[in-house]
N, C-alpha and C positions, 0 to 999 in steps of 0.2 A: 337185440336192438330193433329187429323187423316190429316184434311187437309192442315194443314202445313206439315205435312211431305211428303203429294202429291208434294203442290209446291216446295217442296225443289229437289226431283228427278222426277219426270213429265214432268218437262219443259226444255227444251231446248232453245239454244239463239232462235230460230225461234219461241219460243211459243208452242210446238210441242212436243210429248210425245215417252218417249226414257222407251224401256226395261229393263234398268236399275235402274228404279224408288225405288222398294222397298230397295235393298241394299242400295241405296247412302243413301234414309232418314233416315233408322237407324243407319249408320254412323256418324251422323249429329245430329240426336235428339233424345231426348229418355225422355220421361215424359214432366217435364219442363224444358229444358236444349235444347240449342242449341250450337251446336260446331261446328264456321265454320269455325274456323282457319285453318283447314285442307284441306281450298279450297283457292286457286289462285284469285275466284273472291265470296270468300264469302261476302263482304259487300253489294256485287248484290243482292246476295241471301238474305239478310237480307231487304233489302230496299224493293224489290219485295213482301215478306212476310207481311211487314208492310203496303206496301199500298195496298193487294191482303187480308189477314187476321190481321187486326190490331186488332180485338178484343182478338184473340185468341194471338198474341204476346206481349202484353201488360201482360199478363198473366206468362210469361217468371221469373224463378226463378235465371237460371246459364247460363250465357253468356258468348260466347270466340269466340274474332275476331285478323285478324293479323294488327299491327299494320302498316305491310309493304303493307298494300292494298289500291291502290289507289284513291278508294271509302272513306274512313274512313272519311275522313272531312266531310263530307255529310253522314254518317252516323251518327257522334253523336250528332246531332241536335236531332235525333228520342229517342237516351238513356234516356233522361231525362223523356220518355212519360214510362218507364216500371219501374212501383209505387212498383211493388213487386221483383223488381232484388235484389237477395241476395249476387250474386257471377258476378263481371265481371272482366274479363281477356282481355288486352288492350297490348299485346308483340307484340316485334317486335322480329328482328334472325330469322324468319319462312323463309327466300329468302340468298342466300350467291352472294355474287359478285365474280368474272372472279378468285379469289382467294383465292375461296375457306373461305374466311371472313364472319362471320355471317356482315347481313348487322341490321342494325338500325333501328328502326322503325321510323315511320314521326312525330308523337306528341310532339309536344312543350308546346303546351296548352290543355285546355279542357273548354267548355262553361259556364258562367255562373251557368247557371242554372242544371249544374250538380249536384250541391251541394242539391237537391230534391230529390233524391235518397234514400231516409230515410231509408230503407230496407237493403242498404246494408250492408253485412259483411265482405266481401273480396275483394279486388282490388288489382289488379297486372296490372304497368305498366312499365316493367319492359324491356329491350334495346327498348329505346324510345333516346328524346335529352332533354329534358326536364333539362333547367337550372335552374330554381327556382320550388318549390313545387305549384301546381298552388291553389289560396286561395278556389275555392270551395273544395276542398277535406277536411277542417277544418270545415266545414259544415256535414259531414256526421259523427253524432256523433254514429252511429251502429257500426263504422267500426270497426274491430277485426283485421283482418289482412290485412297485406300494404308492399306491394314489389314494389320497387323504382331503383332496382337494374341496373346495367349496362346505367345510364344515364350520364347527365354531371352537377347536384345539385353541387354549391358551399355553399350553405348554407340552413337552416331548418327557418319557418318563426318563429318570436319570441314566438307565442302564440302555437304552435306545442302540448305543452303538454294538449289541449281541446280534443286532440281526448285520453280521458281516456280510452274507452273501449278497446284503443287495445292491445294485447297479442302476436303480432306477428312483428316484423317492419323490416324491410332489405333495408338499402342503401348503399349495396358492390358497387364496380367501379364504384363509384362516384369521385367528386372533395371537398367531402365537407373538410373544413379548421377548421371550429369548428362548435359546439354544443350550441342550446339556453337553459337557464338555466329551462327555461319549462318541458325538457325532466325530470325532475324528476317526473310531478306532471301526469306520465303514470305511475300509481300504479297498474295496471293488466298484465303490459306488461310481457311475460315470455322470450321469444326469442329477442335479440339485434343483425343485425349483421351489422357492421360499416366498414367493410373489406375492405382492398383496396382502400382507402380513402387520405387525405393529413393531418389530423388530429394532433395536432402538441400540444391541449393543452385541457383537459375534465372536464368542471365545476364541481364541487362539488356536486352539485345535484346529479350526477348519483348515488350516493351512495343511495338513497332513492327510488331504484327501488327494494324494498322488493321482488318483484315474481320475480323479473330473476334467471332463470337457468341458462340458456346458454348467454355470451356476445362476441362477437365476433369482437376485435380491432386490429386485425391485420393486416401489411400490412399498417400504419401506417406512420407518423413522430415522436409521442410521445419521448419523453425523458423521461417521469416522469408520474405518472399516480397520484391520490386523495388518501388519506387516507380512504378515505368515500368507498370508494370499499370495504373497511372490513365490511358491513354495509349490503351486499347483503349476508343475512341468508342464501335465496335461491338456491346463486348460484353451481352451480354442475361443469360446463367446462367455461374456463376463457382463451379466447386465447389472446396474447400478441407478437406472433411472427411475426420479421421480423419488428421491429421497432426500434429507435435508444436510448431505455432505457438504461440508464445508472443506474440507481437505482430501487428497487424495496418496499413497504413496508413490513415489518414484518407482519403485522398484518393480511397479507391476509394468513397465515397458522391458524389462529384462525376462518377461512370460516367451518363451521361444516358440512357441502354437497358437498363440492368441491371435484371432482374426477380426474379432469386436469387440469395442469394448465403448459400452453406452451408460454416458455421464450426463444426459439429457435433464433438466427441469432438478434440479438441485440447486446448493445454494453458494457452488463452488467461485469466490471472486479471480483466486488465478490456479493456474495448474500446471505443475512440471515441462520445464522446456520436454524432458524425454517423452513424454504422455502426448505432450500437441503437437510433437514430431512422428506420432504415426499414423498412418494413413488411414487407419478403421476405426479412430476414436470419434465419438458424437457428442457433443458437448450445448449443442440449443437450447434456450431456456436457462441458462445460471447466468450472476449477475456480473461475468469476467470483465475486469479492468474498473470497476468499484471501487474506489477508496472503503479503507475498513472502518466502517464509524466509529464514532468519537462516544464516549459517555455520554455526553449531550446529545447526542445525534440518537442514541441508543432510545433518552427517554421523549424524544419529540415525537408526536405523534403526525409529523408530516416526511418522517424518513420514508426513502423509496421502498416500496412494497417487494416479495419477488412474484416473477414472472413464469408463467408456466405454459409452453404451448407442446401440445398432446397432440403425437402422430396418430393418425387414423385409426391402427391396430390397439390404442389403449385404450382402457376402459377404465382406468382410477385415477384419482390422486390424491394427495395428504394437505389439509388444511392444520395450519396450527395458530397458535392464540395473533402470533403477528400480523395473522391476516395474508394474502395475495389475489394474485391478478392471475386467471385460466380463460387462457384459448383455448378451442376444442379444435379439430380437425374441419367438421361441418360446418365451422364458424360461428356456433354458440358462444359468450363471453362470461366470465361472472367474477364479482365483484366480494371479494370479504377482507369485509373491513375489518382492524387492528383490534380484538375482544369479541369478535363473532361466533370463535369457538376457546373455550375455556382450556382445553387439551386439544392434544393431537388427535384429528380425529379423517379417518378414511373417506374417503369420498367415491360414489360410486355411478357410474352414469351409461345410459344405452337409448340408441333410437328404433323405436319400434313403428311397424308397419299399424296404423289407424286399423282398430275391428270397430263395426257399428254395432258389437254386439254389447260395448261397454264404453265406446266412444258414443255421447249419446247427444246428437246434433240438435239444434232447437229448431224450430219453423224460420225459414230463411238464413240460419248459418248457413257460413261457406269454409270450408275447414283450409287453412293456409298452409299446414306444415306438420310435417312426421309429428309424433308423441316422444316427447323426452322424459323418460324415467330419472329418477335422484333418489339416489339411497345413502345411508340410513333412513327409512318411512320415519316421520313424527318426532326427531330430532329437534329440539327446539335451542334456536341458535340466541347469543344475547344480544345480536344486532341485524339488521336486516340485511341477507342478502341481496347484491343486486344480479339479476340476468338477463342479458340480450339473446333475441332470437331473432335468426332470418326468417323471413317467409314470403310466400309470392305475393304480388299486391293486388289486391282485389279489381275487380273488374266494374264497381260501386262503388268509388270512393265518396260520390256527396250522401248517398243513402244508407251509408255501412260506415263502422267503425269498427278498427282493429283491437283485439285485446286478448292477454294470455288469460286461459283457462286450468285450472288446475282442482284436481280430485283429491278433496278431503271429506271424513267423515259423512262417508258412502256417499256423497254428490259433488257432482261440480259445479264450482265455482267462478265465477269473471274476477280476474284481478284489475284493480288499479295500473292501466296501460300509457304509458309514453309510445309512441313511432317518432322515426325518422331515417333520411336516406343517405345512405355513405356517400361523403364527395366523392371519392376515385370511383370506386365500385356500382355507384348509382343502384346499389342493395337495399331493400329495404328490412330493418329491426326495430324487435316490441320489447320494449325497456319494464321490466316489471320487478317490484322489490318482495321477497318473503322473509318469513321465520323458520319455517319447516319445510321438507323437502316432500316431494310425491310424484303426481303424473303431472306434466304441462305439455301443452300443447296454440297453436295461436290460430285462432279466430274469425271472421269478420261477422258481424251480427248487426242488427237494425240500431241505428242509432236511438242510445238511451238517455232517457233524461229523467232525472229522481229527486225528490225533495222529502224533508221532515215532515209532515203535514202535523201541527199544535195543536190543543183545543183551539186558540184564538181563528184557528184557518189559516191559508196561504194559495198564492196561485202559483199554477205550473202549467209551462208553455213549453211546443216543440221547437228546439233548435232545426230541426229543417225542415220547419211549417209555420213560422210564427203564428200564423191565424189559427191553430190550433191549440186552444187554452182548455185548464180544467181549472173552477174554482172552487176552493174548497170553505163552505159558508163558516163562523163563528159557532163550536157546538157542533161539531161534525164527529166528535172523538170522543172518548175522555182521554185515553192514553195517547201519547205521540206514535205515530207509526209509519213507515217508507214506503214511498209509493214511487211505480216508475212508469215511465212513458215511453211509447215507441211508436213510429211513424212508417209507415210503406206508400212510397207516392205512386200511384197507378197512371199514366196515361190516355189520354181520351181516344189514341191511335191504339195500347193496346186492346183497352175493353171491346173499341169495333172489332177488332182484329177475329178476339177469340170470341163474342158471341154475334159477331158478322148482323150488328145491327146497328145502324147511324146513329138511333133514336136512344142508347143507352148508356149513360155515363152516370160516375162514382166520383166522390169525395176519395182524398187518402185514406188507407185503413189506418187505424189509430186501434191502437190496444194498450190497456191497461193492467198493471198489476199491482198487489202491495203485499206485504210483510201477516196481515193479520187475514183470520178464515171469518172476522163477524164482519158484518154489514157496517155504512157508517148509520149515523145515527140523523144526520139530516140528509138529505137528497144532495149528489156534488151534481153542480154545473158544466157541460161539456159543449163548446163552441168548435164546430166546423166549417169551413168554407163549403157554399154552396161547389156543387159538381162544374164542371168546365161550362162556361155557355149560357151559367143562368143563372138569373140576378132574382132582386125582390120587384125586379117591376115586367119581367115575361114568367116570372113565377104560376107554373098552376101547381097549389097542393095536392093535390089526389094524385099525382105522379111522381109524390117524392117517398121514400121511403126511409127508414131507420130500423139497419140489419143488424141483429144481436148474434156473435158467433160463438159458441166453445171452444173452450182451451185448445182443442187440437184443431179449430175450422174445419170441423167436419159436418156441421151442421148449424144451420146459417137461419134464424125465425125473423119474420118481420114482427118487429115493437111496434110499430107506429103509432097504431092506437090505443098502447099501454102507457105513453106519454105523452107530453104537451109539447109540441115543437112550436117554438116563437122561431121569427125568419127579423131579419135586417135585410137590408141591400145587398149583403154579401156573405153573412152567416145564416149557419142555422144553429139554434143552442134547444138544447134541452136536458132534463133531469135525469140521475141513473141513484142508485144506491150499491150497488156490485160493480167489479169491475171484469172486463172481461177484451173481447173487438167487439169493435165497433165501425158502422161502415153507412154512409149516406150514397143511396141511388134516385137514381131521376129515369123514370123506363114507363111507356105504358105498357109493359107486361106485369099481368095479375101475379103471379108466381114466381117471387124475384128470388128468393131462396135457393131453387135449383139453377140458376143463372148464378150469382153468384157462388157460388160451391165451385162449379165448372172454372170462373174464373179464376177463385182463391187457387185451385190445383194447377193449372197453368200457371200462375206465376212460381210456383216450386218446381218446374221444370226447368232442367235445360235440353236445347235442341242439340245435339250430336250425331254424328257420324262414325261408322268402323272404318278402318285401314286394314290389310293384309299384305303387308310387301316381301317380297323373298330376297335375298343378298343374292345380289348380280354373279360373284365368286364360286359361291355356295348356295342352290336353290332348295337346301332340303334346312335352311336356317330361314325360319318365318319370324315376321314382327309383327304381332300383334296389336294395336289402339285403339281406344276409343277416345275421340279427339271433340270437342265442343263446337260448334258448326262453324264461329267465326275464326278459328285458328286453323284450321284443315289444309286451309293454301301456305301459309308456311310450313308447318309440318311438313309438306311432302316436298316442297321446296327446297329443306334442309337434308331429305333423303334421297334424293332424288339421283344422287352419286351413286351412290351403294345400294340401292334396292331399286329394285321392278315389279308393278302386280298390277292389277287391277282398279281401277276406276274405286273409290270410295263408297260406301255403301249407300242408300237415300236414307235422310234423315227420322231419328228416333228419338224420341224424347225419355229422358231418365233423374230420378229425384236423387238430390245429393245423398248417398253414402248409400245407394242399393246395389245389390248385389247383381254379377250376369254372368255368364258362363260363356266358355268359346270352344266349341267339338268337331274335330276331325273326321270329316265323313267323307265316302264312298271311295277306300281303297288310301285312306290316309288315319297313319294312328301317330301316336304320342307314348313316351314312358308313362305309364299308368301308377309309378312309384314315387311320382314328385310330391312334393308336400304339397303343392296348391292345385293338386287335381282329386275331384271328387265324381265319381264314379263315371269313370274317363272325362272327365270335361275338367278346364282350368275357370281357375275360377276368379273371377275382377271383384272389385270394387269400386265405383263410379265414384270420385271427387273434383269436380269440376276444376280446381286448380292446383292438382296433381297429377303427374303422368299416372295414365290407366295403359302401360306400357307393358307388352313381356314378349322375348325373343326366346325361341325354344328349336330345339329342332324333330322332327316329321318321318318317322319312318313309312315305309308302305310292306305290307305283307306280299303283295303285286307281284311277280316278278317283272320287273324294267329293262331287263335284258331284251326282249325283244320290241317295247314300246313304251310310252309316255305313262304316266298314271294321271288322269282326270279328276282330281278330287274337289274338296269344297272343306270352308269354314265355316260353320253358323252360329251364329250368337244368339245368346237365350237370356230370358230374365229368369233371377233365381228367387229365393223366397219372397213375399210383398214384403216391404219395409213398414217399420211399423208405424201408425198415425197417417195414414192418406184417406184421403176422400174416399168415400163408400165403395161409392159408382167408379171410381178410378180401381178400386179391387177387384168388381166385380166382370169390369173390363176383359181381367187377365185370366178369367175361365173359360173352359171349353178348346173346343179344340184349335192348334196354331195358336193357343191366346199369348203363350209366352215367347213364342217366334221374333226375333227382332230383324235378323239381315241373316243374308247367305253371302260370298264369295268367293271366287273361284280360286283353286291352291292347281299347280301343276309341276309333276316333279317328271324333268325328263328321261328322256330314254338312257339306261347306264351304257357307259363305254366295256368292250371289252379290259377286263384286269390285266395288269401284270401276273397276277400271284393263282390266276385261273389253274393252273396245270399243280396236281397236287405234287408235295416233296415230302419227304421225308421227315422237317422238322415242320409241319401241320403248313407246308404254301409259306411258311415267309425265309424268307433271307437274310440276315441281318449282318453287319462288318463285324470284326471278332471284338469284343468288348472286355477291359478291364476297369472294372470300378472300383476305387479304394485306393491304398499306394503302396507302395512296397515294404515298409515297415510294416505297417498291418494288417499287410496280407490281402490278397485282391476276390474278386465275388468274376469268373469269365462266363463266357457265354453258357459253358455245360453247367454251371452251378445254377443260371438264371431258370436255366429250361428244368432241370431237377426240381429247383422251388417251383416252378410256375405248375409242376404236376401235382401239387400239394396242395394249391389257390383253391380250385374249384369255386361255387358261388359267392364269394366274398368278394369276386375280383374287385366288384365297383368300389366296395369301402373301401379296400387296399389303397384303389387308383385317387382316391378324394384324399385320402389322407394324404399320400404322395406327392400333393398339393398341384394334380393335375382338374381340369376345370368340369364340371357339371358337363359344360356343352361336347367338349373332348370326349367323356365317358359315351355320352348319349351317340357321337359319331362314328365312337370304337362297337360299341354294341350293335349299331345299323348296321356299319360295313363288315361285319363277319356273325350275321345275327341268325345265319344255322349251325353255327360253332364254337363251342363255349371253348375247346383250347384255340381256337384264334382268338379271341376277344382276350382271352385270360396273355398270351403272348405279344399280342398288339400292346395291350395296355404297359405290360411290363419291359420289353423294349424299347418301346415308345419315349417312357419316363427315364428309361436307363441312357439311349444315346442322347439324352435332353442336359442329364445331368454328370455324363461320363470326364466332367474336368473337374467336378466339384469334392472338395476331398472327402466332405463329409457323406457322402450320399449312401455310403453305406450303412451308416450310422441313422440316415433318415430312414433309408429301409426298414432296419430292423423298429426304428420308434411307431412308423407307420401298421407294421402287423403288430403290433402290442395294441395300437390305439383300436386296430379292426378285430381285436380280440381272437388274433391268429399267435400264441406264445407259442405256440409249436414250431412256426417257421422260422421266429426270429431266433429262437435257440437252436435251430436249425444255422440260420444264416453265422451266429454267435461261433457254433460251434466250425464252419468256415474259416471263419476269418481266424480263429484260436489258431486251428491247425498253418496256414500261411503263419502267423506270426513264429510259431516256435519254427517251422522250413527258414522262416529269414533268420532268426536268432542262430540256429544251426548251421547257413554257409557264411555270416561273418563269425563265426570258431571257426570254420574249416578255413577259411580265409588267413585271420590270422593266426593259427595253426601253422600255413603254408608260408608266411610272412615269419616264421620264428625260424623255420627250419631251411629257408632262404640262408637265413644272416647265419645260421650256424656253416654253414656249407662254403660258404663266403670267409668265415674265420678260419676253417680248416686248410682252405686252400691257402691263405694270406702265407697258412703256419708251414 
């Protein structure tokens, strides 16, 4: 093993040894365990090792590779040669495409002679493509646990129920339609989950799945589910939501461990006195106390729709031919009308965090609201959907209008927008109808105005400029083709502002576009109002000018004298044949070009401020913002409870959707493992009307034991954004160029600990602890510390899956952060006295090291709890044993 974990950081694509060696190998392996899913070209890595140390990889107990690696097919020819693999992990989702979409893994199949694998107990193949169940895997009859999840399975092979041992089974988002009647004769099985599926009808077997706990059918077509469901003793949570039941049975209130049972967004009109008489049923979203329609009511096409409102933690739901009505949790709405979708068909949805790196903003958007994904892509419905979306309200509403944007056919597009504002809520939403689903997202952009232009001609004027016309002469076309218009009205207060000269004022910019790349064919007419101040009779022309800009306004030519400007009293009009901006000044400066430019990129700015506040409680939990300069005094107004720090940083100016950075300097650091930190710096996104917020918490290397730590925040711009002014790029070179604020972070002096003086079980103390219950046998304090010496580096994925918090971990690792068994004890204590009444927590335990790809401990923990169970099974015989021979003794004496 020493020298596999050479070859794994040792080498270099050149064969060649890189300083880096020992970290990467303990990254990567640690006992018997390789994990190289966490490399780009781990299946190299693996192939290298196999033909460099095969003796010692054959050896290999827990395996994890990504499925998105292009090597894989040629990797698992070698899987079948490692006789002792207990655990392998075969996902894909490790890679996202241009969209931020987890991408799929490549496996369709798997070899033969996988099915040799005798050892194993775990396999996860899980966002893979894999249509059928591939037949060797009915071969490994070891297997305990099997995630299948995120594939495209339409069906389970008949004989399914051979693999008896397993205890664990998951195939969410999947396609499967039904169930083979096998699945009953998985008598070990404890976890079901079928979620997100097309499942429309559940053989009776299921009922004979005596150890299920948990089953998970949700997400669904069911109508109806078996009787034989009364049958699972076992079961404790029963989910059912988000399916098209209309009935439910009785008998499942006679389950004697059932703790939930969730009948949410179906289509149920009533339901079992027994069933609404127990306390943990969830029923929101069905159409109870409904009359059941009538024939007539059946074929009206004005019968009430059903209703579907979706808790926060969902992410699907079923549309069918009758059409309904979804609330989302975020307050999304939508609308499908009665024939919109021909079949049942799944519906999929998630809000993703804006990248500018495909979010791709125009000159003056201002982005309003997160990106809502809808899946199935390119689905084409037979009536239009309608959706509402919230978003924040612009800060321009006479110069900007709202509208949802959505990415088709690699660009994006403006839909046809409705606004308006909730009476109670005083919320504002953008009302927009489709045919197909994709990315959307809402807006504010320059108000647009767009006409046909004919051969015959036409005119077109700004709605928030009337005096600004284009006309288009007789004979301007052959072909009809769209033209659009858009107005940005400037100031005669800003233009002094930013070139700090009385004597310089501007017409609105106006910019043109159209549909076709030829020219027209006669000259169009283009009418502006003269600049603020000046008529046709203080008119001098040699001081007026007519600025021609490119598409991106990055370079600004004076026309003047390539056209004929006629003047009125109040206009100025002249000819163009291209469209493009356009911009009228009035300045005796020769050189208006770089003036203008200056100006164009100021108005893309906003002025902003940083924040830094620490939580008054807690000073080692920092908030983070960039706040836009007018909202800075509420902001802090609104914090001002709970956090303390420093004075706001002086104003910085930043273009919507550029990127900036914020790094912990002088004796202050951060987890350098978070996903939005790049090489130690976190990383923002500036949108002016979205929080640029993050609270994190701050370690110090320091020791504060005897004093304060003086540290500091700085903020940095990260890459230029793309399309700005020249001179605005070349700004940001050189030295300090990308410097934006500093402010001051201080973490005080620590108190002396309780836990200073060491003991025996590594400093801590904890009250004796029994998790679990007496039936199944309990997990005490000596079993926790046994497992806790098995954790080792994993602790933090244990403690997340444990569903303890990012910021928890981060507090547990600072405060015992020269000691991996406190941290590894902290964490798992911590979680245990948190959950020590809850019956199942034992049971999350062990799900929690399956999900951190620790099989070893939960079959560890597995094999605890076994051994309690058969102790309790054994003193009720001793018990009643003693109870028989009572009443014998009792008879004797009577006699």
């Amino acid at each position: 093993m020493q020298k596999m974990a050479e070859l794994l950081g040792l080498r270099d694509e050149c064969g060649e040894g890189t300083s880096g060696a020992p970290a990467l190998a303990g990254s990567c392996l640690a006992d018997n365990r390789l994990n190289l899913d966490v490399y780009p070209d781990g299946c190299r890595r693996f192939l290298q090792l196999f033909k460099e140390q095969q003796r010692e990889v054959v050896q290999v107990e827990f395996l994890r590779l990504s499925s998105n690696d292009c090597l894989l097919d040629t990797t698992l020819g070698s899987l079948p040669h490692l006789k002792h693999l207990k655990s392998l992990v075969l996902k894909g989702g490790h890679a996202r495409d241009e969209f931020g979409s987890y991408q799929q893994g490549s496996l369709t199949s798997l070899p033969p002679d996988f099915g040799n694998l005798r050892c194993l107990t775990h396999l996860d193949l899980s966002f893979n493509r894999f249509s059928t169940l591939p037949s060797c895997i009915l071969h490994l009859l070891s297997l305990r646990v099997l995630l299948v999840s995120h594939n495209s399975l339409v069906t389970l092979p008949e004989d399914f129920g051979c693999l008896s041992k397993l205890t664990f089974f998951s195939a969410m988002k999947n396609q499967l339609k039904d169930l083979p009647r096998s699945i009953g004769e998985l008598s070990m099985l404890q976890d079901l989950d079928l979620s997100e599926n097309a499942l429309e009808l559940l053989p009776e077997e299921v009922g004979n799945l005596h150890n299920c706990t948990e089953l998970d059918l949700s997400g669904n077509r069911l109508s109806s589910i078996p009787d034989s469901l009364a049958n699972l003793k076992s079961l404790r949570r029963l989910h059912l939501h988000s399916n098209l039941l209309v009935t439910v049975p009785a008998s499942l209130a006679s389950l004697p461990n059932l703790s939930r049972l969730d009948l949410q967004s179906n289509c149920l009109r009533a339901i079992p006195a027994e069933i609404q008489a127990l306390p943990f049923v969830h029923v929101r979203g069905n159409p109870l106390g409904e009359a059941e329609p009538s024939p007539q009511a059946e074929k009206s096409s004005t019968r009430r729709q059903q209703r579907l409102f979706l808790a926060s933690g969902e992410g699907s739901f079923t549309v069918t031919s009758e059409g309904c009505k979804v609330v989302l949790a975020c307050g999304i709405h939508f609308y499908f009308p009665p024939g919109a979708a021909s079949d049942p068909l799944r519906i999929y949805f998630r809000s993703l965090t804006p990248d500018p790196q495909w979010v791709k903003l125009r000159h003056h958007d201002v982005l309003l609201s997160r990106v809502l994904e809808l899946q199935p892509h390119g689905v084409q419905f037979q009536q239009e959907v309608q959706i509402w979306m919230p978003y924040i309200a612009p800060q321009t509403p006479h110069q900007h209008e709202v509208v949802v944007r959505t990415f088709s056919r690699q660009s994006w597009s403006d839909l046809r927008t409705r606004v308006k504002q909730k009476r109670k809520s005083k919320k504002w939403v953008a009302h927009c109808c489709v045919l197909h689903f994709s990315w959307f997202l809402v807006v504010s952009r320059l108000v647009q105005n767009e006409c046909r232009v004919p051969a015959e001609g036409t005119l077109l004027f700004s709605s928030v400029d009337p005096n600004i016309k284009v006309i288009f002469p007789p004979g301007v076309t052959k072909e009809p083709r769209s033209v659009k218009l858009q107005v940005l009205p400037v100031s005669a207060e800003e233009i002094q502002e930013i070139t700090a000269n009385a004597g310089c004022r501007a017409s609105p910019l106006l910019y043109l576009s159209q549909d076709s790349t030829v020219d027209f064919l006669k000259p169009v007419r283009i009418q502006l109002p003269l600049p603020p101040g000046v008529t046709g009779l203080n008119l001098d022309p040699s001081r007026l000018h007519i600025l021609h800009g490119d598409l991106e306004g990055q370079t600004w030519n004076d026309i003047t004298s390539e056209v004929v400007l006629e003047f009125t009293h109040l206009y100025a009009v002249f000819e163009v044949t291209h469209f493009s901006w356009y911009w009228l000044w009035y300045t005796t400066k020769t050189y208006i070009g770089g003036i203008a430019r200056k100006v164009y990129e100021r108005l893309r700015l906003y002025q902003v401020n940083f924040i830094a506040l620490q939580r008054k409680k807690d000073p080692e939990q920092v908030l983070l913002q960039c706040v836009p300069k007018h909202k800075v005094d509420p902001v802090l107004k609104k914090l001002q409870d709970r956090y303390r720090g420093p004075e706001p940083s002086d104003m910085v100016e930043m273009f919507e959707g550029e990127q900036f950075f914020a790094a912990f300097e002088r004796g202050i650091s951060i987890d350098m493992d978070r996903p939005d930190c790049v090489d130690g710096r976190l990383s923002f996104i500036f949108y002016s009307h979205l929080k640029n917020m993050k609270e994190i918490y701050v370690t110090s290397p320091v020791d504060r034991k005897g004093q304060a730590v003086k540290g500091q925040v700085s903020f940095y711009r990260g890459a230029v954004p793309d399309s700005i002014p020249e001179d605005a790029s070349r700004r940001r070179k050189g030295p300090d160029s990308l410097w934006l604020a500093t402010l001051p972070i201080k973490l005080p002096q620590l108190k002396p600990r309780w836990d200073e003086n060491p003991s025996p079980l590594y400093s801590f103390s904890f009250p004796p602890l029994n998790l679990g219950n007496a039936e199944t046998g309990y997990l005490t304090q000596a079993n926790l510390l046994s497992i806790a010496r098995r954790v080792g580096a994993d602790w933090q994925s244990i403690g997340l899956n444990l569903g303890l918090t990012y910021q928890q971990i981060e507090r547990i690792g600072y405060n015992n952060r020269e000691d991996l068994n406190k941290q590894i004890l902290d964490m798992l204590f911590s979680w245990a006295q948190q959950n020590s009444e809850d019956p199942d927590c034992v049971s999350k335990l062990i799900t929690a090291m399956k999900e951190s790809g620790r099989q070893d401990i939960a079959d560890e923990v597995e094999a605890i709890i076994e051994l309690g169970r058969q102790k309790y099974s054994e003193s009720i015989r001793r018990v009643g044993l003693e109870q028989e021979s009572s009443t014998e003794d009792s008879a004797i004496a009577m006699m």
